[in-house]
matplotlib code that plots the C-alpha trace (Angstrom):
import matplotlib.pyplot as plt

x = [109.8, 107.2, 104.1, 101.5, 104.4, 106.3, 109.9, 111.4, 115.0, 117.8, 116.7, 117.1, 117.5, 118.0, 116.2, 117.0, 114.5, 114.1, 113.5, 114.2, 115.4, 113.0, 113.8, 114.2, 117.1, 113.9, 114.4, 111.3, 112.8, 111.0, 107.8, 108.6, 111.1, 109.9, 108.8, 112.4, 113.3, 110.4, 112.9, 115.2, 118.3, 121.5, 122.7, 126.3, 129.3, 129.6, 133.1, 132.0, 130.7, 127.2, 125.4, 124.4, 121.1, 121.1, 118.6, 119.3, 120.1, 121.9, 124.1, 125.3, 125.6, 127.4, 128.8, 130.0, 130.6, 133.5, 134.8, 135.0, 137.2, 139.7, 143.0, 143.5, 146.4, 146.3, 146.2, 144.5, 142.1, 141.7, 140.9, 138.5, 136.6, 136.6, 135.5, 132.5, 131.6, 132.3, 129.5, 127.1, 123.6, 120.6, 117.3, 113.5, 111.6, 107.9, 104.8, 105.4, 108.7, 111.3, 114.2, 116.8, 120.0, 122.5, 124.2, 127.9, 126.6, 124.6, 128.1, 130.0, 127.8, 127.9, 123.6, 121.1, 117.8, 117.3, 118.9, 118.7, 118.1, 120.0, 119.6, 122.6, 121.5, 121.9, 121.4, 120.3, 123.3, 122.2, 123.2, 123.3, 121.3, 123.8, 126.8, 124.9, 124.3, 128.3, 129.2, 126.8, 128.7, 131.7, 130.8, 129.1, 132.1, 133.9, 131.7, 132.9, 136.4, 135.3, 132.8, 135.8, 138.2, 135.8, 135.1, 138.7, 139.6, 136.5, 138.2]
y = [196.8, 199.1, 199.4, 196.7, 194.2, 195.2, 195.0, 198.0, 198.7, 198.5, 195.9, 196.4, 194.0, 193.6, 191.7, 188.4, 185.7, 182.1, 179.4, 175.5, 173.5, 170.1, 167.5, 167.9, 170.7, 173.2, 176.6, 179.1, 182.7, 185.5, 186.3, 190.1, 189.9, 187.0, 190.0, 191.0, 187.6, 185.8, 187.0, 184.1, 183.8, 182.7, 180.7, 180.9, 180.4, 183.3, 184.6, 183.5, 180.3, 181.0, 180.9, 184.1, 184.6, 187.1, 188.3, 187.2, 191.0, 191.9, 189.0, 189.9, 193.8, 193.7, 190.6, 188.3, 191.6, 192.7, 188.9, 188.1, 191.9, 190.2, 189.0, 185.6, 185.9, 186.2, 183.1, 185.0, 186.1, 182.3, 181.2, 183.5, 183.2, 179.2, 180.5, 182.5, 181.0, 176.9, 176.7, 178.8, 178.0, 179.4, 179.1, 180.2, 180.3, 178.2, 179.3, 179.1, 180.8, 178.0, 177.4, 174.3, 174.7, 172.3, 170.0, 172.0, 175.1, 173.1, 171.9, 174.9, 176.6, 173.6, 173.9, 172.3, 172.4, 174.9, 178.8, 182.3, 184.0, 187.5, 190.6, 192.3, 195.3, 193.9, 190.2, 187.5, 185.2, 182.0, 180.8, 178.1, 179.5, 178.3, 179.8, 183.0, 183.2, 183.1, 185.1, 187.9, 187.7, 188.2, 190.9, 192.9, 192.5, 193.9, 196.9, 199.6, 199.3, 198.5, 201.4, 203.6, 202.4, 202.9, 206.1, 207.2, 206.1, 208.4, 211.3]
z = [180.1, 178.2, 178.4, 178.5, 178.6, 175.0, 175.1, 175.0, 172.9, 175.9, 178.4, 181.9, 184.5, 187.7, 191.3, 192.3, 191.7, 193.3, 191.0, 190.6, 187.3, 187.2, 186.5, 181.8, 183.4, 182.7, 184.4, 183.9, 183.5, 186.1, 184.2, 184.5, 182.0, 179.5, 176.6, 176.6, 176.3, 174.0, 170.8, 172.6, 174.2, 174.6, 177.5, 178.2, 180.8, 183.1, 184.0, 187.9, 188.6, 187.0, 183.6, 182.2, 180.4, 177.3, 175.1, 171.3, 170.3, 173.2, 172.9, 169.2, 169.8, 173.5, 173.8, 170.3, 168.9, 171.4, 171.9, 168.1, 167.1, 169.9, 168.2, 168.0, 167.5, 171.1, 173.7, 176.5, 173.2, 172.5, 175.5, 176.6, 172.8, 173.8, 177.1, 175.8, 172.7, 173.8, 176.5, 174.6, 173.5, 171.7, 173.1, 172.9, 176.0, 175.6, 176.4, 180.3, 179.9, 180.2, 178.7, 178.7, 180.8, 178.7, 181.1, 180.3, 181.6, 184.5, 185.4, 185.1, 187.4, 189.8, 189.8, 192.0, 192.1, 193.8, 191.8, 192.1, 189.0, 189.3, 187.0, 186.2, 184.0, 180.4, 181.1, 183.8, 185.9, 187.0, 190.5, 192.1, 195.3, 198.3, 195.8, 195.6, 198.7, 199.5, 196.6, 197.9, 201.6, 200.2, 198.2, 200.4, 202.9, 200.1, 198.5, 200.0, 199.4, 195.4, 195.3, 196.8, 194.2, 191.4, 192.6, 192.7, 189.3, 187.7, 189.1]

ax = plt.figure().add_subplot(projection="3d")
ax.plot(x, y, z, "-o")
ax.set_aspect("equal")
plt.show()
């Protein structure tokens, strides 16, 4: 974020937030990053069990852009544009910085009440907080053999 709150060109974000959905399926986005977000947002299914959170411009330049130049020609290219573009949803955040969590994307992200709100440099994941809190065991059981691999493949 810039100064004095103003959003800056290339979003970052990252931190993991507690939150709750009430009872409307309301979820009020981490008021650090609601300037990035106050252009709106679109709410779609995450490749893991969660719903990721994009800002409008960042959602046309990094994500439809790259899913819509894939062949459909292709099944795995229609499936995964049915994937992306099936369970997303536009939104504006209100004046307390809330937006609605359609019931599809509630379900595919098996949500409670009670989620973590996760930044993930270009966007926000929605988690279910008990799923988060298993996803995040097994990754950190995991990151040093990824962070190895990773590193092996830049050389």
């Amino acid at each position: 974020m810039g100064r004095r709150g103003k959003p800056t060109a290339n979003a970052m974000f990252y931190g993991e937030y507690e939150h709750t959905i009430d009872e409307k399926s309301r979820l009020t986005l981490p008021a650090r990053f609601r300037a990035e977000l106050a252009a709106g947002v679109v709410l779609a299914r995450g490749i893991d069990a969660c719903v990721d959170v994009y800002p409008r411009a960042t959602w046309e330049s990094a994500v439809r852009a790259r899913v819509a130049e894939l062949d459909s020609f292709s099944r795995e290219a229609r499936q995964l544009k049915r994937h992306v573009f099936g369970g997303a949803t536009e939104d504006e955040p209100d004046r307390q910085g809330r937006v609605l969590v359609p019931p599809a994307l509630v379900r595919h992200a098996g949500l409670d009440r009670e989620v973590v709100i996760a930044g993930v440099d270009d966007h926000l994941e929605i988690w279910d907080r008990a799923a988060w809190a298993e996803h995040l065991k097994t990754v950190e059981g995991s990151a040093d053999d990824v962070a190895e691999r990773l590193a092996e493949k830049r050389s």
